[in-house]
mmCIF file as Biopython writes it, N, C-alpha, C and O atoms, coordinates in Angstrom:
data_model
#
loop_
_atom_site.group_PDB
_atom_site.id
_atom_site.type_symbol
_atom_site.label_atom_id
_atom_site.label_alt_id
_atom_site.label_comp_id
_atom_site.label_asym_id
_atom_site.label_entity_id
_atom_site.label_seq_id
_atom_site.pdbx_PDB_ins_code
_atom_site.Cartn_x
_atom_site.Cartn_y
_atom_site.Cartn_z
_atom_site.occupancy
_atom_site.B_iso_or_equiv
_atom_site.auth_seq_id
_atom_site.auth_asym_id
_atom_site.pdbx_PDB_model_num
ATOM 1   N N  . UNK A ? 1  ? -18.279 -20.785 -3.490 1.0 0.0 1  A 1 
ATOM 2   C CA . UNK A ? 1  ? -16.927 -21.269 -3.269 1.0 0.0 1  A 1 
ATOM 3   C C  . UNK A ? 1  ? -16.036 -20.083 -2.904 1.0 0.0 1  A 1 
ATOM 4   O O  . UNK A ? 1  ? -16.160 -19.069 -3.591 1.0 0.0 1  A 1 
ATOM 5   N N  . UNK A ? 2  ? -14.953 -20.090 -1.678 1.0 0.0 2  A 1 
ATOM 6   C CA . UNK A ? 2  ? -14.365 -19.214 -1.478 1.0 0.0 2  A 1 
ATOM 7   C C  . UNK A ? 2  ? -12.867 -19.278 -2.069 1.0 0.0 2  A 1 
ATOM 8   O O  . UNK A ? 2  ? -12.006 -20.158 -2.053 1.0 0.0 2  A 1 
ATOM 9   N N  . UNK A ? 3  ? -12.929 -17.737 -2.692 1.0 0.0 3  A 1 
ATOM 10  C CA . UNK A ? 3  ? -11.636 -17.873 -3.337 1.0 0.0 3  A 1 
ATOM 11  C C  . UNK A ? 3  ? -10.344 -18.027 -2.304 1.0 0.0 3  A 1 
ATOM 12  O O  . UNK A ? 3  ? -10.448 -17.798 -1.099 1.0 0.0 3  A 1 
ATOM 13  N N  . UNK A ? 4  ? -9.075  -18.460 -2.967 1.0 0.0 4  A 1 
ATOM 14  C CA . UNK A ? 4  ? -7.776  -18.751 -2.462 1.0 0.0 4  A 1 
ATOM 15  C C  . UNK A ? 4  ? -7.624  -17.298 -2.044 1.0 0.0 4  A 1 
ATOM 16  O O  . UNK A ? 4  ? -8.179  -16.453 -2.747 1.0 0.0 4  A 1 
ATOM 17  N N  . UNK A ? 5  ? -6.785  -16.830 -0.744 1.0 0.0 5  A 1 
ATOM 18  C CA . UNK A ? 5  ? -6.345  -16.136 -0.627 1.0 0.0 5  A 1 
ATOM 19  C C  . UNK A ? 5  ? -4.627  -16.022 -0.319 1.0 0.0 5  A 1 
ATOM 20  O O  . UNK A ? 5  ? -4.149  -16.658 0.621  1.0 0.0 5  A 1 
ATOM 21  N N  . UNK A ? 6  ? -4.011  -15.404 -0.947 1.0 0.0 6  A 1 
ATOM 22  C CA . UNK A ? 6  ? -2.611  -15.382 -0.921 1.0 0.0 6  A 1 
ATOM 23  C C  . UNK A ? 6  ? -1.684  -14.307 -0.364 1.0 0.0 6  A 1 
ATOM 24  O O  . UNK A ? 6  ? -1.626  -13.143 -0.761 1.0 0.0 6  A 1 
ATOM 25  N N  . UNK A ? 7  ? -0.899  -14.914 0.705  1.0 0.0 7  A 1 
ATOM 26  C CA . UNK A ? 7  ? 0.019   -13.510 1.445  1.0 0.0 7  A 1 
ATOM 27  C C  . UNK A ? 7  ? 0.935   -13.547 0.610  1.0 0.0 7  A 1 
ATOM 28  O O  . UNK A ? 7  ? 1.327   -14.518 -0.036 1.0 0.0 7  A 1 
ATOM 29  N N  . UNK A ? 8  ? 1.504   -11.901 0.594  1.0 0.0 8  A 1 
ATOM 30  C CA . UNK A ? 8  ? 3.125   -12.307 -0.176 1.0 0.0 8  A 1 
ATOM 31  C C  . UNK A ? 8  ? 3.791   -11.139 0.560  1.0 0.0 8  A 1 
ATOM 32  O O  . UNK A ? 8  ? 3.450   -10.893 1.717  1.0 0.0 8  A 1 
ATOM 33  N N  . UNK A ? 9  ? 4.494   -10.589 0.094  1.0 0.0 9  A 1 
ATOM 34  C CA . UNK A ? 9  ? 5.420   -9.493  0.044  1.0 0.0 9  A 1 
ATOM 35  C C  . UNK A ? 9  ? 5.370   -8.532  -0.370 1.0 0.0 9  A 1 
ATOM 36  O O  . UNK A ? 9  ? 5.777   -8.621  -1.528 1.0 0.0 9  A 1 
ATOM 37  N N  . UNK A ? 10 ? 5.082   -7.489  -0.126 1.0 0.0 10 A 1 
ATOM 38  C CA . UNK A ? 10 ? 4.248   -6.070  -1.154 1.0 0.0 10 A 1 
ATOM 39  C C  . UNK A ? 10 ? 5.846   -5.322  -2.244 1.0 0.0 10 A 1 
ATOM 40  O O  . UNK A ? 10 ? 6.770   -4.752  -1.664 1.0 0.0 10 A 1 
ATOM 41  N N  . UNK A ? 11 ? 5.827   -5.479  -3.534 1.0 0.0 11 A 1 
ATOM 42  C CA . UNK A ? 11 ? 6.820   -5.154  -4.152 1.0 0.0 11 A 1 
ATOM 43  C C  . UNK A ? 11 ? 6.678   -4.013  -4.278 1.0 0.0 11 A 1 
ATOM 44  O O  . UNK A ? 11 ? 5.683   -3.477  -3.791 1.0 0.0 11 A 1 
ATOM 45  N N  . UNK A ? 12 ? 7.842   -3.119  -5.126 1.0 0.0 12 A 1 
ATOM 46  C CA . UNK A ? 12 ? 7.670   -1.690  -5.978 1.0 0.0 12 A 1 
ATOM 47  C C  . UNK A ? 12 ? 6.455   -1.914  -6.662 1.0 0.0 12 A 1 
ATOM 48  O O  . UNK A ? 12 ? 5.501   -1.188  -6.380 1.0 0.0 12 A 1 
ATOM 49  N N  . UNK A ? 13 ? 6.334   -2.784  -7.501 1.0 0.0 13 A 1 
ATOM 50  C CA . UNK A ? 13 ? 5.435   -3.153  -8.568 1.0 0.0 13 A 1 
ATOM 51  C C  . UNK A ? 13 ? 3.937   -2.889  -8.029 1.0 0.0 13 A 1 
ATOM 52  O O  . UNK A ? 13 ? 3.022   -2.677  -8.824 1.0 0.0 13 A 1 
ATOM 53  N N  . UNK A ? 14 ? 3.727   -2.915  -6.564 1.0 0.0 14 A 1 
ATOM 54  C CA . UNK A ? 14 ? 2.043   -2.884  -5.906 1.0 0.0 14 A 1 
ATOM 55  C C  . UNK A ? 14 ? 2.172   -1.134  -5.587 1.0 0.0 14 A 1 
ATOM 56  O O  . UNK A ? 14 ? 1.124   -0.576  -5.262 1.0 0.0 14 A 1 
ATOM 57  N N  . UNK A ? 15 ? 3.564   -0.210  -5.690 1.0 0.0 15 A 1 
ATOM 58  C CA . UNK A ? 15 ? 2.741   0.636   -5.351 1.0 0.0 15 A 1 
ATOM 59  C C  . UNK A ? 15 ? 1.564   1.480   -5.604 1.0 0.0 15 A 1 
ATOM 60  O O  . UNK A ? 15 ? 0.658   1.825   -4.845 1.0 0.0 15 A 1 
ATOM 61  N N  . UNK A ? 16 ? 1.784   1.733   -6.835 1.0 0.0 16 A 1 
ATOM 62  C CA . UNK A ? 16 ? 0.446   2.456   -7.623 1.0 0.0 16 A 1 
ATOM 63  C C  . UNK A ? 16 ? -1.143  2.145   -7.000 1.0 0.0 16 A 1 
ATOM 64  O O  . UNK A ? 16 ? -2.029  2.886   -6.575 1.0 0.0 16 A 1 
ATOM 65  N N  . UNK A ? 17 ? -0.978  0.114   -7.241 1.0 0.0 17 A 1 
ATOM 66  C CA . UNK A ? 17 ? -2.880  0.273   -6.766 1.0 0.0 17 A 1 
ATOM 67  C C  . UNK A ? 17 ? -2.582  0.495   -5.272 1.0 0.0 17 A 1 
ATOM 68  O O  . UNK A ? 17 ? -3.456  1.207   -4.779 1.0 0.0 17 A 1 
ATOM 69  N N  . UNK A ? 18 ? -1.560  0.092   -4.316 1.0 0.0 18 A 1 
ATOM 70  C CA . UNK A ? 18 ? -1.331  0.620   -2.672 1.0 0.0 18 A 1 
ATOM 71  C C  . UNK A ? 18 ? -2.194  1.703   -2.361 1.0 0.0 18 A 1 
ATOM 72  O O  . UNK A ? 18 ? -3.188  1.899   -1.661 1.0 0.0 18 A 1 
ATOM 73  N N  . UNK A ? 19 ? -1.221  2.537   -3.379 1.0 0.0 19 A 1 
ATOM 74  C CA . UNK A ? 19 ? -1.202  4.131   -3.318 1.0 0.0 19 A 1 
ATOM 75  C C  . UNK A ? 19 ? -3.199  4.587   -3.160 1.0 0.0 19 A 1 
ATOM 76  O O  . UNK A ? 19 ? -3.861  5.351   -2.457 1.0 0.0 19 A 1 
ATOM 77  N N  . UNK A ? 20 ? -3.425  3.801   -4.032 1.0 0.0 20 A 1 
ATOM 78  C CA . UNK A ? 20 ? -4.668  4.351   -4.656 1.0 0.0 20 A 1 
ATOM 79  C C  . UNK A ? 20 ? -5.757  3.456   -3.317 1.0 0.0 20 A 1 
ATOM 80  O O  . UNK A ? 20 ? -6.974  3.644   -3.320 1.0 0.0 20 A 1 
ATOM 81  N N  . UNK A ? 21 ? -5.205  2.689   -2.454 1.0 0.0 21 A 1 
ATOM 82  C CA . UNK A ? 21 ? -5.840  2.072   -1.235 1.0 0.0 21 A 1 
ATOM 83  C C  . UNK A ? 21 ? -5.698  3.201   -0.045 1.0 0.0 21 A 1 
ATOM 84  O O  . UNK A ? 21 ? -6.615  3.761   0.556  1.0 0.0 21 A 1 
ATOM 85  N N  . UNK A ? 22 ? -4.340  3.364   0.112  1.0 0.0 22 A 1 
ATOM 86  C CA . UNK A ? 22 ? -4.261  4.314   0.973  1.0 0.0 22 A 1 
ATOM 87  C C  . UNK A ? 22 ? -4.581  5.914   0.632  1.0 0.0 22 A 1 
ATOM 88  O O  . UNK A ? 22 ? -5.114  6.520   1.561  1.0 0.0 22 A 1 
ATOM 89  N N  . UNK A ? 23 ? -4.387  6.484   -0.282 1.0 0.0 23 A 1 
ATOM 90  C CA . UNK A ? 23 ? -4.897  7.814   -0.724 1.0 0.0 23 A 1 
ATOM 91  C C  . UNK A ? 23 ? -5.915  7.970   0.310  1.0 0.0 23 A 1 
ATOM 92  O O  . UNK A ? 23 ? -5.612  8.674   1.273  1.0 0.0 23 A 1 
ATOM 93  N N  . UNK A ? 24 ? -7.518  7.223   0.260  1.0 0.0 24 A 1 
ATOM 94  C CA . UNK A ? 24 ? -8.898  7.148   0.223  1.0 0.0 24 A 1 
ATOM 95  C C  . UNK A ? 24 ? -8.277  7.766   2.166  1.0 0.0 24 A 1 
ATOM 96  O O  . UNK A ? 24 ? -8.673  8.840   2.619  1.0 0.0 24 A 1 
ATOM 97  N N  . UNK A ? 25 ? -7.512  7.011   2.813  1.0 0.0 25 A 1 
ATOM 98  C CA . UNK A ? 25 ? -7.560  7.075   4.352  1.0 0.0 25 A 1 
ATOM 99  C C  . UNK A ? 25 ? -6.673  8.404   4.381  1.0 0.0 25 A 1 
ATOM 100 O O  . UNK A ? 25 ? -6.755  8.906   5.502  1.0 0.0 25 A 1 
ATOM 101 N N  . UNK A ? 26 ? -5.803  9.187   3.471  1.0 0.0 26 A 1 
ATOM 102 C CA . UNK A ? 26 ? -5.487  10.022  3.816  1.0 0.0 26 A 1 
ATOM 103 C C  . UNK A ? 26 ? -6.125  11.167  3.782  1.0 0.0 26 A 1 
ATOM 104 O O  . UNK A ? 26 ? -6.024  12.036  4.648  1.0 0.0 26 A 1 
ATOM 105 N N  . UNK A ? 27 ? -7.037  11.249  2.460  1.0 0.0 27 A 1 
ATOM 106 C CA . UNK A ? 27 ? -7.885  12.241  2.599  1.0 0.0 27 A 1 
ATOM 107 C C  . UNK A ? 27 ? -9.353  12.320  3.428  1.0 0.0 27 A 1 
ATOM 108 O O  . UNK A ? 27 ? -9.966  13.328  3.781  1.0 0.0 27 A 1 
ATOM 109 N N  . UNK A ? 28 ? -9.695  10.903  3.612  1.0 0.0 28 A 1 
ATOM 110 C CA . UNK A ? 28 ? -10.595 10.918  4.370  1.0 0.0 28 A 1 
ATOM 111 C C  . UNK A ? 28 ? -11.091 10.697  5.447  1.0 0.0 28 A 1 
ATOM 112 O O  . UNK A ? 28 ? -12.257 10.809  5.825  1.0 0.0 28 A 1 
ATOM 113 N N  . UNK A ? 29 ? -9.827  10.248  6.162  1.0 0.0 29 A 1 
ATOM 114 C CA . UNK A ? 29 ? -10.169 9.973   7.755  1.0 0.0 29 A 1 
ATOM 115 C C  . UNK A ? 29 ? -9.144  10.434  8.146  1.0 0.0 29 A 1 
ATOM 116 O O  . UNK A ? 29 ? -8.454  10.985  7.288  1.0 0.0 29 A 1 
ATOM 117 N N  . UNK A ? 30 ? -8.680  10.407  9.418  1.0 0.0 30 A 1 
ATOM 118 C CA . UNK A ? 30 ? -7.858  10.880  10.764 1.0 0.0 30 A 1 
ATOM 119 C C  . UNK A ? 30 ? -6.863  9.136   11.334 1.0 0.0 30 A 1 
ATOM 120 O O  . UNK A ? 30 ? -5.972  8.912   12.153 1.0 0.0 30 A 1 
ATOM 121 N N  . UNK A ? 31 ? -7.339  8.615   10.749 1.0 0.0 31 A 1 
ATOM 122 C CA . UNK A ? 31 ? -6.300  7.332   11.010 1.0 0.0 31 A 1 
ATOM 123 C C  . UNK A ? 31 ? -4.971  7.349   10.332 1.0 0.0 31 A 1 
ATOM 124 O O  . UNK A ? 31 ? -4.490  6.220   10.240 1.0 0.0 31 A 1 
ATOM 125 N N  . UNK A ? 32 ? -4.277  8.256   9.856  1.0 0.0 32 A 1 
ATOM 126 C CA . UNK A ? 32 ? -2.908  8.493   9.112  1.0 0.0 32 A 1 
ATOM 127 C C  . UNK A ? 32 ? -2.583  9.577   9.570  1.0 0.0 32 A 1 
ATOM 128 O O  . UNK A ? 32 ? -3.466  10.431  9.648  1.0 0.0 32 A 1 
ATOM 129 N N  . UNK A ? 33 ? -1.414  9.858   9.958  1.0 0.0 33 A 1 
ATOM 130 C CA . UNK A ? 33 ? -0.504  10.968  10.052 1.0 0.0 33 A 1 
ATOM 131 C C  . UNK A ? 33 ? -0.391  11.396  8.848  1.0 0.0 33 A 1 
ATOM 132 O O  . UNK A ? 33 ? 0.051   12.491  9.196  1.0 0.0 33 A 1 
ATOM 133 N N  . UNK A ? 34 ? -0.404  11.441  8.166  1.0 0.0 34 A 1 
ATOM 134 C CA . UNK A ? 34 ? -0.545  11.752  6.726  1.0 0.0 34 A 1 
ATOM 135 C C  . UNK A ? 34 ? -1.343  13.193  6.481  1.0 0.0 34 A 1 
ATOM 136 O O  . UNK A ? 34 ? -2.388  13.454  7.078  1.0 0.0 34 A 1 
ATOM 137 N N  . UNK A ? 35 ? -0.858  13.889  5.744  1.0 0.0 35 A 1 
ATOM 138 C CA . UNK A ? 35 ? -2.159  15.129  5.194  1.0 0.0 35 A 1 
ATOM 139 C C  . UNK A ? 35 ? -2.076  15.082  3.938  1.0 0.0 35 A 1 
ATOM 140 O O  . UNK A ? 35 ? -3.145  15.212  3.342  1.0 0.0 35 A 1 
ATOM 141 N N  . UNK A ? 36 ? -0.825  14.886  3.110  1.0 0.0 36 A 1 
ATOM 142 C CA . UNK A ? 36 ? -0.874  15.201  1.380  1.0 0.0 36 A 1 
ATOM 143 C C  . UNK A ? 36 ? -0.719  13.423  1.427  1.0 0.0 36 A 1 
ATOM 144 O O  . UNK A ? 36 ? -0.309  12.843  2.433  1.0 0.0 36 A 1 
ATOM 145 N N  . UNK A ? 37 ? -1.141  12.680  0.106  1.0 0.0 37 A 1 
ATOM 146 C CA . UNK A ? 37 ? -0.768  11.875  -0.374 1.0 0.0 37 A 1 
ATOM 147 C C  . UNK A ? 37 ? 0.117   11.682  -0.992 1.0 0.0 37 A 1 
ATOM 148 O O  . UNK A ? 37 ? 0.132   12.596  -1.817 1.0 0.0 37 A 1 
ATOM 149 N N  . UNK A ? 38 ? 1.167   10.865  -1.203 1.0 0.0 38 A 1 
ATOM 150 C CA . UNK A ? 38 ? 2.887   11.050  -1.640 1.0 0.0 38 A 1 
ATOM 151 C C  . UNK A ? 38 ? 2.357   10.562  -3.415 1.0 0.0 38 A 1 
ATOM 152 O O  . UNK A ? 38 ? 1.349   10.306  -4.074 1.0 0.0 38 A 1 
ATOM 153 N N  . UNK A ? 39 ? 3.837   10.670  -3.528 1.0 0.0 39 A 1 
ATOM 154 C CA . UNK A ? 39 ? 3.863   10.682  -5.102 1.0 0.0 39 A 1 
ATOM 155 C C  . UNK A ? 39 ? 3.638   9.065   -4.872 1.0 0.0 39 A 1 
ATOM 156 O O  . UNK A ? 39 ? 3.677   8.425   -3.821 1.0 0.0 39 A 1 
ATOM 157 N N  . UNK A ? 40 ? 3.383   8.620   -6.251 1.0 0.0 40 A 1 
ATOM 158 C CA . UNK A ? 40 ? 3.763   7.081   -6.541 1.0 0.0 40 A 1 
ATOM 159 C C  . UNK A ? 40 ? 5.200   6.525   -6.467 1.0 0.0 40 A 1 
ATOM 160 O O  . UNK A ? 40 ? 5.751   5.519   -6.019 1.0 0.0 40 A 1 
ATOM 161 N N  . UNK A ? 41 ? 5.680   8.093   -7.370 1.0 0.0 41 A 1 
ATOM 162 C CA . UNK A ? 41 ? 7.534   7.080   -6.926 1.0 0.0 41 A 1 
ATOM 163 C C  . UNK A ? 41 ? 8.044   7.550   -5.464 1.0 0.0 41 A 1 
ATOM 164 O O  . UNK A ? 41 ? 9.229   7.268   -5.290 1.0 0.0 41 A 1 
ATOM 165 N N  . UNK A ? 42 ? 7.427   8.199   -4.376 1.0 0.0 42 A 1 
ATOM 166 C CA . UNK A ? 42 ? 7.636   8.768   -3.259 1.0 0.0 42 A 1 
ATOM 167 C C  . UNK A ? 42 ? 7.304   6.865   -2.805 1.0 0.0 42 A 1 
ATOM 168 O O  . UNK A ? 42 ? 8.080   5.921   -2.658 1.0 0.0 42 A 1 
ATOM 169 N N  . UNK A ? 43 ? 5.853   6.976   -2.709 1.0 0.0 43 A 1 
ATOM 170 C CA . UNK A ? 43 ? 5.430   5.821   -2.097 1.0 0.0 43 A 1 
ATOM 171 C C  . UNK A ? 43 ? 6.179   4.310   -2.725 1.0 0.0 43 A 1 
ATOM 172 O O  . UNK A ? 43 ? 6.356   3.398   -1.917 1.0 0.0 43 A 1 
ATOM 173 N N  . UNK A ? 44 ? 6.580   4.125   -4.130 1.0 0.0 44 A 1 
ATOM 174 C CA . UNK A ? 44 ? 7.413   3.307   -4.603 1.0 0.0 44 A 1 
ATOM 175 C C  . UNK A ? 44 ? 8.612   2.713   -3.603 1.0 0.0 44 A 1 
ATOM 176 O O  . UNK A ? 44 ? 8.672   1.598   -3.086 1.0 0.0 44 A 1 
ATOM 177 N N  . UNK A ? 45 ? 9.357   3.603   -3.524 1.0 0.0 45 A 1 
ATOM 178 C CA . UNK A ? 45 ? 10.407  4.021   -2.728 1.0 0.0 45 A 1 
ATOM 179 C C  . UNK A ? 45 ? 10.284  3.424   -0.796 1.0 0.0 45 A 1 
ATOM 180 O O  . UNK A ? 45 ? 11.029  2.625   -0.230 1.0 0.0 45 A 1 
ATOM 181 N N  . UNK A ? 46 ? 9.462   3.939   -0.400 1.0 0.0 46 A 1 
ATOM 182 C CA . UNK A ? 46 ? 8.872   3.602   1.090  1.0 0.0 46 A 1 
ATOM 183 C C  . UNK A ? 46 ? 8.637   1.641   0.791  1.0 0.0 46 A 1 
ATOM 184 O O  . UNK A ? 46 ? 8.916   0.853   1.694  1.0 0.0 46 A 1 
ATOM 185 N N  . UNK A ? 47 ? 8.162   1.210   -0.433 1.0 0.0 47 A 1 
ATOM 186 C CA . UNK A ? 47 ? 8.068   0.003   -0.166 1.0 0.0 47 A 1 
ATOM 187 C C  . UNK A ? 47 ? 9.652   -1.017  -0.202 1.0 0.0 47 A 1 
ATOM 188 O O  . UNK A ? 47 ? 10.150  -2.003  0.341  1.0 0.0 47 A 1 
ATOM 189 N N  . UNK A ? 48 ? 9.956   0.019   -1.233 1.0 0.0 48 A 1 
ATOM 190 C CA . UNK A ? 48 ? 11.771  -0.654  -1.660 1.0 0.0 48 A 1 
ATOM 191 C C  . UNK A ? 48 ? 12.312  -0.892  0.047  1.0 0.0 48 A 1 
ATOM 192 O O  . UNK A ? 48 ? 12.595  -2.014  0.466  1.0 0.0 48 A 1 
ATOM 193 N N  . UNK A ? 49 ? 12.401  0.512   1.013  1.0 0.0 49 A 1 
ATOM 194 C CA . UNK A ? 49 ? 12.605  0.423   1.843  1.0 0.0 49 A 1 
ATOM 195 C C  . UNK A ? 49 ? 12.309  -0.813  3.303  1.0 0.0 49 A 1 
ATOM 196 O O  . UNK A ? 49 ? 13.104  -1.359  4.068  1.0 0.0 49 A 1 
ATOM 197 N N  . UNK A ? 50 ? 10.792  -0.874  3.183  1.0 0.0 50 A 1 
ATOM 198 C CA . UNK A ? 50 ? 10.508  -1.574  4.048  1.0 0.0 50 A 1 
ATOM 199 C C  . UNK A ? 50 ? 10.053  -3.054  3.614  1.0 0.0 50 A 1 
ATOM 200 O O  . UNK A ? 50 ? 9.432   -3.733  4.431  1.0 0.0 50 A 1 
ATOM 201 N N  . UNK A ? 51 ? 10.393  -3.630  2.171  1.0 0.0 51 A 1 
ATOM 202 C CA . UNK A ? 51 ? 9.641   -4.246  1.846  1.0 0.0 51 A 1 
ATOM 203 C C  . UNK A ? 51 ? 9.492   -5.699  2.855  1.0 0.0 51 A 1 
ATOM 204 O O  . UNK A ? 51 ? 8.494   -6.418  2.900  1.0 0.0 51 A 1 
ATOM 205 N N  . UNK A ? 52 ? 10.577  -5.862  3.508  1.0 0.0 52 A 1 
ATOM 206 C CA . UNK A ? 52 ? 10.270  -7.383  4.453  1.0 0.0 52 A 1 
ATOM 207 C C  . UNK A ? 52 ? 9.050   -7.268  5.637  1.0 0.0 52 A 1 
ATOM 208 O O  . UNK A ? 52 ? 8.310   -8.168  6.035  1.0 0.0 52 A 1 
ATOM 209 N N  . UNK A ? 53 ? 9.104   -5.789  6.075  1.0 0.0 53 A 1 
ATOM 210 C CA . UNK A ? 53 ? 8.037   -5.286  6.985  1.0 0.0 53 A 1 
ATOM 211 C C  . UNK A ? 53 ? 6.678   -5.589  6.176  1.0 0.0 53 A 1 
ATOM 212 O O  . UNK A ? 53 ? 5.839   -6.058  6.946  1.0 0.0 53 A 1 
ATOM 213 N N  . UNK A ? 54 ? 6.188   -5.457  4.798  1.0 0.0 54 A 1 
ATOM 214 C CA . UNK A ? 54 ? 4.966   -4.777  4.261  1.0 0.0 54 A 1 
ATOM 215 C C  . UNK A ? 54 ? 4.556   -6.370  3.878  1.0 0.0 54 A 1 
ATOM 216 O O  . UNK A ? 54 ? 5.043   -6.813  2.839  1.0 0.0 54 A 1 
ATOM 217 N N  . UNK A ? 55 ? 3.600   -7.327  4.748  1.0 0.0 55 A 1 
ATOM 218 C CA . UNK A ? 55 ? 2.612   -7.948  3.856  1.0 0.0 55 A 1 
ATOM 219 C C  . UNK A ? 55 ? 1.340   -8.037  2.932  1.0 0.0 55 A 1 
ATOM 220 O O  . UNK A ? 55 ? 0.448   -7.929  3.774  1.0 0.0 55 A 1 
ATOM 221 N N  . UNK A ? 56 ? 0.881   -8.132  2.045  1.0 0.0 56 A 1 
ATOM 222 C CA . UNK A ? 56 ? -0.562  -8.132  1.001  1.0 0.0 56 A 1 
ATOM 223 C C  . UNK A ? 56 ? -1.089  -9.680  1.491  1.0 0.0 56 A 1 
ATOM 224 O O  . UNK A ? 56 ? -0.490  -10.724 1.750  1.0 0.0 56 A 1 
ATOM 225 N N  . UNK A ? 57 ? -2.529  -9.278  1.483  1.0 0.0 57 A 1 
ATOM 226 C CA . UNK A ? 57 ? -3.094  -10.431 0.995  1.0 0.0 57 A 1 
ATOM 227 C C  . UNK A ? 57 ? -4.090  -9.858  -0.563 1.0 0.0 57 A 1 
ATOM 228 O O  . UNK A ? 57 ? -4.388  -8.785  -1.087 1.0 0.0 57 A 1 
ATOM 229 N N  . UNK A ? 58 ? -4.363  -11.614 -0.866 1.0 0.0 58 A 1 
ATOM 230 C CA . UNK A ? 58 ? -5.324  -10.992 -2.122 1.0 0.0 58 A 1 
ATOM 231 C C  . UNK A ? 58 ? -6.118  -12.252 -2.163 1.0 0.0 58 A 1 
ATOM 232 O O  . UNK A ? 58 ? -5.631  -13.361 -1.941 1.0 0.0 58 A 1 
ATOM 233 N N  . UNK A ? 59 ? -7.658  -11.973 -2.528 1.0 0.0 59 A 1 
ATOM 234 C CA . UNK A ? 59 ? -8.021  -13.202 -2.601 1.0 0.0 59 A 1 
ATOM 235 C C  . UNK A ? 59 ? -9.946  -12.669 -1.988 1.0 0.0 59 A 1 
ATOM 236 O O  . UNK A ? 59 ? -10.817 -13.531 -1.868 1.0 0.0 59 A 1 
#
């Protein structure tokens, strides 16, 4: 049986596990402009900002 999957709105509240999604592409591939990984309340912050831009799914 396939689970429900649900879009929402990515809050402050998702940055931490985000963080810990994107980290993996900053240190390990070339697909991010990125070189250091930001703080949590750095990256916190970036979602406050864009949050109507940023969708999640989960599921």
């Amino acid at each position: 049986m396939m689970a429900d999957i649900e879009i929402r709105t990515a809050t402050p509240f998702d940055a931490e596990e985000l963080l810990g999604i994107y980290s993996y592409y900053i240190i390990n591939t070339a697909v991010t402009y990125e070189l250091e990984v930001p703080s949590a309340e750095d990256f916190r912050q970036r979602i406050e900002k864009n949050a109507e831009e940023i969708s999640l799914h989960s599921g």
